[in-house]
KEVEXSE-226920 format. One line per field, with one value per atom (N, C-alpha, C, O): x, y, z; atom name; residue number from 1. Coordinates in pm, whole numbers, plus 50000, padded with zeros to 5 digits. Atoms other than C-alpha are relative to their C-alpha. Example, Ala and Ser with C-alpha at 12.3 -4.5 7.8 and 13.67 -1.06 7.14 Angstrom:
residues 2
px = 50089_51230_50090_50194_49918_51367_49923_49974
py = 49881_49550_50120_50118_49881_49894_50109_50220
pz = 50000_50780_50000_50066_49994_50714_50073_50090
atom = N_CA_C_O_N_CA_C_O
seq = 1_1_1_1_2_2_2_2
***
This chain:
residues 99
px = 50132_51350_50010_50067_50064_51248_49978_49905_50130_51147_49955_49999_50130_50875_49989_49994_50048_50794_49877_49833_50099_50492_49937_50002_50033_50274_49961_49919_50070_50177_49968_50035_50066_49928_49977_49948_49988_49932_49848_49741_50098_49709_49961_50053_50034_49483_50018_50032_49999_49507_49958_49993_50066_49286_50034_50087_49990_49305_49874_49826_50124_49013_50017_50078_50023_48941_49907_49803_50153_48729_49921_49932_50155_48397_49972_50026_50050_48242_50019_50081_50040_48153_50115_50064_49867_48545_50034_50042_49904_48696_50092_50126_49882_48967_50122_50215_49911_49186_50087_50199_49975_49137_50057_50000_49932_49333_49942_49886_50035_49276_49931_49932_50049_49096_50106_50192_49960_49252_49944_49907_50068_49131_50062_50065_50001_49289_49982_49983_50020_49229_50206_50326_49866_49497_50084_50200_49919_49582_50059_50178_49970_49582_50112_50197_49919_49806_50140_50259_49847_50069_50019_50127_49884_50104_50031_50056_49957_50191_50070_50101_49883_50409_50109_50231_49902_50581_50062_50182_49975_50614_50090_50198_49896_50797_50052_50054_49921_50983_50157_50203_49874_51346_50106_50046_49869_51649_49979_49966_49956_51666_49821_49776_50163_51280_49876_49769_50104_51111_49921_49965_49998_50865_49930_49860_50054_50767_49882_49856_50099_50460_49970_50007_50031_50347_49861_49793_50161_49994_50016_50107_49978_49895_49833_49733_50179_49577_49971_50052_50038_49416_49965_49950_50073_49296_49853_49796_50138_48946_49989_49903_50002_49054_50014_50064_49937_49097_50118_50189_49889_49339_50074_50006_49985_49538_50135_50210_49852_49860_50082_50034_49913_50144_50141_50190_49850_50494_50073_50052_49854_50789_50093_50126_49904_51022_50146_50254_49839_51332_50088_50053_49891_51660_50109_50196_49878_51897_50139_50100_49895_52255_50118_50159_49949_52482_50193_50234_49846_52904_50070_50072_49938_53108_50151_50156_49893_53479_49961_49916_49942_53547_49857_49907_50122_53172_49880_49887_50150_52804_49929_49944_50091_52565_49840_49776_50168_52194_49943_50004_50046_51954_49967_49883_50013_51960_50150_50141_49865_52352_50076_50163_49923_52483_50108_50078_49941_52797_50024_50024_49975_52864_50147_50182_49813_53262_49954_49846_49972_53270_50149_50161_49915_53600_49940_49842_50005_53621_50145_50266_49901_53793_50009_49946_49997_53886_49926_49897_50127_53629_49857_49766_50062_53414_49910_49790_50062_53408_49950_50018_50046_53201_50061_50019_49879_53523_50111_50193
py = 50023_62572_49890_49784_50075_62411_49868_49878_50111_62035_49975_49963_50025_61987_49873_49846_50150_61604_50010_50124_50048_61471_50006_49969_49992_61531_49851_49815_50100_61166_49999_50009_49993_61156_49875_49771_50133_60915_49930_49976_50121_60636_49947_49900_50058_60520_50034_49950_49928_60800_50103_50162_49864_61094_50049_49974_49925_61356_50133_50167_49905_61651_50065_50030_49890_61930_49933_49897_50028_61812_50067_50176_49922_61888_50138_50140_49878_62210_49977_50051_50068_61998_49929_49882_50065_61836_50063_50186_49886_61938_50061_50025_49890_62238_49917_49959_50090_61977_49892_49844_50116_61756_50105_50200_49918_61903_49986_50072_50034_61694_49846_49791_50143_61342_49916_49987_50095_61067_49878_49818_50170_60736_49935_49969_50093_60443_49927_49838_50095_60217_49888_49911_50047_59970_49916_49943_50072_59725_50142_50157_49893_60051_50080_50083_49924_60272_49877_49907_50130_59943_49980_49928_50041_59919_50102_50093_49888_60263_50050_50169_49920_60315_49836_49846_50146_59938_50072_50052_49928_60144_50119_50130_49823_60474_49973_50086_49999_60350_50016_49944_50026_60451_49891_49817_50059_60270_49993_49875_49957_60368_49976_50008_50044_60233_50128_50118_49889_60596_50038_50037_49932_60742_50152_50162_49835_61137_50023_49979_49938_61338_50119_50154_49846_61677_50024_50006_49927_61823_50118_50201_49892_62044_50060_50018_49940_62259_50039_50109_49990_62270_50165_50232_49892_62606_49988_50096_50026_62484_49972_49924_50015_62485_49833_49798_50125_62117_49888_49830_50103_61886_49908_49808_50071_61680_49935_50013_50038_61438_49977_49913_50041_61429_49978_50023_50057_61239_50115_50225_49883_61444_49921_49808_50102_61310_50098_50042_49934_61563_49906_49813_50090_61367_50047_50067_49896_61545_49907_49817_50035_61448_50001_50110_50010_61310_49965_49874_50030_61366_49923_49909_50112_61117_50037_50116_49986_61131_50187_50286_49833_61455_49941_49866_49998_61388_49990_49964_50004_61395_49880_49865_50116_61072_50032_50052_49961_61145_49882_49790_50134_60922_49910_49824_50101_60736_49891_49770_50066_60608_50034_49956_50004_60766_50102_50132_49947_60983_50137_50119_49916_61336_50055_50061_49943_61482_50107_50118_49840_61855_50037_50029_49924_62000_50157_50208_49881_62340_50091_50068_49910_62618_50111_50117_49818_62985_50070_50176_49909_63116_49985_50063_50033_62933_50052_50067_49954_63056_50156_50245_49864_63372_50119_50231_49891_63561_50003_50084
pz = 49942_49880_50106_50083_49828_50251_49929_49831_50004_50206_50153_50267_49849_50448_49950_49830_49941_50577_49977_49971_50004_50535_50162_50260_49810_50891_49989_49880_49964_51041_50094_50196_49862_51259_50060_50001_49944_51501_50016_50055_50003_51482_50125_50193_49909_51761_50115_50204_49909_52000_49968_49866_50025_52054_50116_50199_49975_52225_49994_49886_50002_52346_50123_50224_49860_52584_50052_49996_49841_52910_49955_49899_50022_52868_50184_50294_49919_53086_50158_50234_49930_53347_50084_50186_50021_53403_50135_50138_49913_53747_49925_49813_50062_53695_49988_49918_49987_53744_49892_49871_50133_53446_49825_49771_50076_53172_49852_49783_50107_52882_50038_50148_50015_52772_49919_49867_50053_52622_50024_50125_50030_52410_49949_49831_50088_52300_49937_50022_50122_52012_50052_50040_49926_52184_49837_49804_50075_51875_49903_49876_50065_51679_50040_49951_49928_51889_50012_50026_49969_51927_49864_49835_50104_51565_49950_49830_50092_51481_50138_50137_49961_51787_49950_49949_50044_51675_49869_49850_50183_51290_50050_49992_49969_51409_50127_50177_49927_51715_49947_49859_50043_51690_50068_50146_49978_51775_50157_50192_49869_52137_50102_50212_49935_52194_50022_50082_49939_52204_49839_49724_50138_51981_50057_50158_49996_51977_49909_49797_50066_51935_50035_50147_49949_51962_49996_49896_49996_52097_49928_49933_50111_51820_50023_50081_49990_51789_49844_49783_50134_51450_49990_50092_49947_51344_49993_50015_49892_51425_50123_50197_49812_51745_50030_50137_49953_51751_50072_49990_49973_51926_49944_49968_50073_51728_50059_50118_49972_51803_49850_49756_50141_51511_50070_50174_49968_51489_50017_49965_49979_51593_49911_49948_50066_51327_50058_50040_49941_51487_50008_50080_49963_51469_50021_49936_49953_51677_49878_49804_50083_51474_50109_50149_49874_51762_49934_49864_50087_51672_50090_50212_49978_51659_49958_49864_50046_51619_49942_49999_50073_51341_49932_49848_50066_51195_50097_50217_49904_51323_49931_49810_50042_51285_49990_50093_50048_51138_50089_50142_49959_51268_49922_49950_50092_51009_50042_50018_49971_51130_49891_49855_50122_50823_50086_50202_49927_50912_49877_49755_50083_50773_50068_50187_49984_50746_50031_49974_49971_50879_50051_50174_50024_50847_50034_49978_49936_51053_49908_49910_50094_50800_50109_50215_49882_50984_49938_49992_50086_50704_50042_50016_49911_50918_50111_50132_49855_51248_50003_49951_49983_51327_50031_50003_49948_51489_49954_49996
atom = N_CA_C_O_N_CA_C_O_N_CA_C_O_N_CA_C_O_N_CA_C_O_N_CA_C_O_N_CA_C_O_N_CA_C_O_N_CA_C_O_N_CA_C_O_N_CA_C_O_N_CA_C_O_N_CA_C_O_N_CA_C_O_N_CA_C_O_N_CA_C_O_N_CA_C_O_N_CA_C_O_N_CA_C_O_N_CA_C_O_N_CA_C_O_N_CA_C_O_N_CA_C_O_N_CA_C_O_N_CA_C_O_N_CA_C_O_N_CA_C_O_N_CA_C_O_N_CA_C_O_N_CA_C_O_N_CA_C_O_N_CA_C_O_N_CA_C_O_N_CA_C_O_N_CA_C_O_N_CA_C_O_N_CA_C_O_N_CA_C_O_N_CA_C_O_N_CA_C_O_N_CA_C_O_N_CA_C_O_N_CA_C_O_N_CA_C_O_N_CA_C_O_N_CA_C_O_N_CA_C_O_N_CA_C_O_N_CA_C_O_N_CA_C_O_N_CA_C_O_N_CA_C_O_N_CA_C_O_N_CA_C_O_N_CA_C_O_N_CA_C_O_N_CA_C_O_N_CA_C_O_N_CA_C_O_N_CA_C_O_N_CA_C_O_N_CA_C_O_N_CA_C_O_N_CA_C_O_N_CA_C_O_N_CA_C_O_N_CA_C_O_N_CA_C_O_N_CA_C_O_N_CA_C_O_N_CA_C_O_N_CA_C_O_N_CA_C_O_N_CA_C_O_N_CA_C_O_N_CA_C_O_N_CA_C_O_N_CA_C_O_N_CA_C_O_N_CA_C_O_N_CA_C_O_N_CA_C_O_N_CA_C_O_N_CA_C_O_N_CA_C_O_N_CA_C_O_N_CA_C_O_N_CA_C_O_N_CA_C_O_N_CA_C_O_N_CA_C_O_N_CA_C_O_N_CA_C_O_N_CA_C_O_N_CA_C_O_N_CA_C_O_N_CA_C_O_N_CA_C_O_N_CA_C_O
seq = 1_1_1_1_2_2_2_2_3_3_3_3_4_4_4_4_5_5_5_5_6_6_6_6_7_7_7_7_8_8_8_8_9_9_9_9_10_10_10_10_11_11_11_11_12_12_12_12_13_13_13_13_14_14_14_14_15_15_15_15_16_16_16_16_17_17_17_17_18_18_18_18_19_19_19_19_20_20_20_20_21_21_21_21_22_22_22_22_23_23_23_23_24_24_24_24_25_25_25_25_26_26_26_26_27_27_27_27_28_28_28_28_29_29_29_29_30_30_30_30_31_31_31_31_32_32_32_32_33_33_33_33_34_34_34_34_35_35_35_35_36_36_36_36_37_37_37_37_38_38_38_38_39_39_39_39_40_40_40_40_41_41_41_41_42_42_42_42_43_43_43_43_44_44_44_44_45_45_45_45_46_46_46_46_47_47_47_47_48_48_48_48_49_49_49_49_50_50_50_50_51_51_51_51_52_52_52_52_53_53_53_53_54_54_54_54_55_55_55_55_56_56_56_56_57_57_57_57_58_58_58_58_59_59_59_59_60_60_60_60_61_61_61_61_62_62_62_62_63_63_63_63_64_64_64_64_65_65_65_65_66_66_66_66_67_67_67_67_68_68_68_68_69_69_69_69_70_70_70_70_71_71_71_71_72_72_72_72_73_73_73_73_74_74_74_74_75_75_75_75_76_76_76_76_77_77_77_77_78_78_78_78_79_79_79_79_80_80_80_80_81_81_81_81_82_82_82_82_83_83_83_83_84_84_84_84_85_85_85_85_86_86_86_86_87_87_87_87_88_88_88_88_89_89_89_89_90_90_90_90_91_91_91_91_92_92_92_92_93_93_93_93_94_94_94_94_95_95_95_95_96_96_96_96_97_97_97_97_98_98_98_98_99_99_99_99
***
């Protein structure tokens, strides 16, 4: 069985469709809550100073922003590094490869 993450939605940023009225131009709105939005990108910044989110649409049709927790796994030597900095061994067998 899948484990699924917990969604976190980001704190102190919204997100909405322009009203009717909006030149064609204006895509979306955005509000910040500034102390709000600085301590929840200060909480989930990684290593490398960035943090990720994804525009999502509820199915009420809503707008919503949530964390991207994705942590590509970047190899190092004969192993790959999580983003956590932990390192995993992979040994390549010939039972392995697809051909």
């Amino acid at each position: 069985m899948e484990n699924k993450k917990e969604k976190v939605f980001v704190d102190g940023l919204r997100v909405s469709k322009p009203n009717d009225k909006s030149p064609e131009w204006v895509k979306l709105n955005f509000g910040a809550n500034v102390d709000q939005l600085v301590a929840f990108l200060q909480k989930y910044k990684k290593q490398d100073g960035w943090v990720n989110f994804d525009l999502k649409k509820s199915k009420g049709d809503k707008l919503y922003l949530e964390l991207n927790t994705f942590e590509r796994k970047k190899k190092v030597n004969d192993g790959y590094v999580d983003g956590n900095g932990k390192t995993e061994e992979h040994e390549i067998k010939s039972n392995d490869l697809p051909f």
